[in-house]
N, C-alpha and C positions, 0 to 999 in steps of 0.2 A: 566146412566145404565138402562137395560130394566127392566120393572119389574118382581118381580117373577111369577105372574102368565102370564104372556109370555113366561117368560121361558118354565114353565111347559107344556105351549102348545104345545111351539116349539119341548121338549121334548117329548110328548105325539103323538105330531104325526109323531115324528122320528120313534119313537120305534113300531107303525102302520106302516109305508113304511117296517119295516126291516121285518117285521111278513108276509105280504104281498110277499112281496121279498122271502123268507127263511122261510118259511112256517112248513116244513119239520127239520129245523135244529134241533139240539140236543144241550142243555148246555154242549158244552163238552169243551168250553172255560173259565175258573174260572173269578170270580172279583177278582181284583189285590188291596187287603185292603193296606192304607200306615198312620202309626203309624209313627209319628217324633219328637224327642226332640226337643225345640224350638231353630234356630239359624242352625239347623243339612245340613238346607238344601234337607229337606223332598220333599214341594213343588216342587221347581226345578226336583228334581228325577222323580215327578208322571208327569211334563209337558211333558218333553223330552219322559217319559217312552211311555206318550200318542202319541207322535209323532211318535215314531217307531212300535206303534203295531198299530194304529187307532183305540185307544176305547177312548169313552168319557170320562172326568176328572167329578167329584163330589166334591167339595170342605168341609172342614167342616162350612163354613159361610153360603152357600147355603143347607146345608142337615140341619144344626139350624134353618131356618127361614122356609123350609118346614116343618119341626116338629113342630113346633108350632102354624100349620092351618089344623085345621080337615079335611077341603074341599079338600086342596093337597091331603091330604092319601088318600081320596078317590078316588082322580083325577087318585093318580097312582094302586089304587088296581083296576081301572074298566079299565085298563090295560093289566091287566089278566083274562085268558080266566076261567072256572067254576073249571078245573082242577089243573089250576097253584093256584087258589086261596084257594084251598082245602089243597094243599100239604103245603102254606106257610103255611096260617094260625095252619096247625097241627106243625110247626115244631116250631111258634113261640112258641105256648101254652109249647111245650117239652122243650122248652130251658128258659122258666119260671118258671117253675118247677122244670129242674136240676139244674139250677142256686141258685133257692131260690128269685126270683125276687119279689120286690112289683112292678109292673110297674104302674106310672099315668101318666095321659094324654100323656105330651110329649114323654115319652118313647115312651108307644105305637104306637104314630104317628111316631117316628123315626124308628121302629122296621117297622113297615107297610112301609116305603117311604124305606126305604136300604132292605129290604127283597124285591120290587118287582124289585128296581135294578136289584138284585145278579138273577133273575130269566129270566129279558130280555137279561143282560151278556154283556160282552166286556165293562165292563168300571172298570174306578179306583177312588177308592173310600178314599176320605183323611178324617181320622179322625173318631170322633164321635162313637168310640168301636166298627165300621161297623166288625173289626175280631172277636168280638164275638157275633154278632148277626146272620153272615150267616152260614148253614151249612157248613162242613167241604168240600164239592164235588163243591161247589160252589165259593170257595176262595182260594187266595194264601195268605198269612198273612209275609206284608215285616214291619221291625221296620228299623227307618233310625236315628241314634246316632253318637256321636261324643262327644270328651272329652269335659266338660261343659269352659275351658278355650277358646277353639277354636270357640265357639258357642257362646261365647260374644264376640268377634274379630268380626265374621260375623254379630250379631245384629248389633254391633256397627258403622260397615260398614254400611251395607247394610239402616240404618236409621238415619244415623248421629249423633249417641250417644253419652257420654263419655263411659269409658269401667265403672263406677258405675252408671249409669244411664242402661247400654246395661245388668249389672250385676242382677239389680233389672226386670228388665224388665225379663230375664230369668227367675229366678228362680220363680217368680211367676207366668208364664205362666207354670210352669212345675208344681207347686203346681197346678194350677186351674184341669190341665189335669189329673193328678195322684187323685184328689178328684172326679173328673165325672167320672172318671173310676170305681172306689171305690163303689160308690154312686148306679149308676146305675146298674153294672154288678158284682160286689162282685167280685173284681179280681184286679191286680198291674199289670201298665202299663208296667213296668221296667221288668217283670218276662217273661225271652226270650222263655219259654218253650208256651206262647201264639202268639208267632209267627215261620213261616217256616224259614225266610233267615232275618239273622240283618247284614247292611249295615254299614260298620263304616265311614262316608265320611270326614274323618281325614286320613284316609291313602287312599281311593278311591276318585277318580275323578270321576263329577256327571254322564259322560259318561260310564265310565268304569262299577258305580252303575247300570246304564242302562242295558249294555249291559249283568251281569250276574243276574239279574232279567227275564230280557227276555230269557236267556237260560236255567236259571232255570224251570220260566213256562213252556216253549215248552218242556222240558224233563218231565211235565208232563200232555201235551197233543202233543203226536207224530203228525207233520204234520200237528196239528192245526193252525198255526201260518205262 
């Protein structure tokens, strides 16, 4: 695997070419946040999703290990030009304060690495409460669920489990996720009114998920897309 600070370069100078390129553009394309019970079939959703629109995926393993190096944040706040970096920094401080946040270190750093994300645009962003770190003009907020029976079928599959080995494994990846959310942002992962469109991939096929995500977003950027 490459290391992360490769990545980030890789990434760092992507996002210089696009600026170069598209100089002139306007955020008018949201980040597409994806919330997923474990088993749901989340990932799948944001791959495929990434393949039909072309924006970059963000994983929550990769946005963990940038948060927790000071040097990335900074890597990705010198990123931004004097203005983008004014407007984030004000919206983090506002959504600190209407939250009621304590943030330490890592937050911060998470809030700094998904906030200049959501501000270069065109990617999808798994995990890590990225829906409620970005402004509302900057995301589309998808929750991807499925009945917790169905979701240990697919652990169980997909890792070779028994279905009580695939049972434990669920639920407590869904505890961990329901406590980080808690912890950091004062808010339940489960509570649909924190997202735009909830996907049940129990009756939707990952394609099908695809396809009315995508038409979702585009109805709300006309012709962006």
């Amino acid at each position: 695997m490459k290391s992360m600070h490769k990545r980030i370069e890789e990434q760092v100078q992507r996002w210089q070419i696009q600026h170069r390129q598209q100089p002139q553009e306007k955020e008018s394309i949201p980040i597409v946040t994806i919330s997923r019970e474990p088993g749901s079939g989340g990932v799948v959703v944001a791959q495929q999703l990434s393949e039909k629109l072309g924006f970059e995926v963000f994983h929550q393993e990769v946005l963990h290990e940038m948060a927790k190096q000071a040097e990335i944040s900074k890597q990705f706040l010198a990123t931004l030009d004097e203005r983008g970096l004014s407007v984030l920094e004000d919206w983090l401080t506002s959504l600190v304060h209407e939250r009621h946040l304590w943030p330490d270190q890592y937050l911060r750093h998470l809030m700094n690495v998904i906030g200049t994300i959501g501000k270069h645009g065109r990617a999808i962003v798994i995990g890590r409460g990225a829906n409620f770190i970005l402004p509302p003009e900057q995301r589309f907020r998808v929750r991807v669920t499925a009945l917790q029976r169905v979701r240990i079928e697919n652990v169980a599959r997909e890792h070779n489990l028994s279905q009580a080995e695939a049972k434990r494994r669920v639920i407590k990846t869904e505890s961990n996720r329901r406590a980080f959310i808690r912890k950091y942002f004062n808010a339940d992962i489960a509570d649909p009114t924190n997202y735009d469109l909830v996907i049940n991939t129990e009756t939707l096929q990952v394609e099908h998920a695809v396809n009315i995500i995508g038409a979702a977003l585009g109805c709300l950027v006309e012709g962006a897309l």
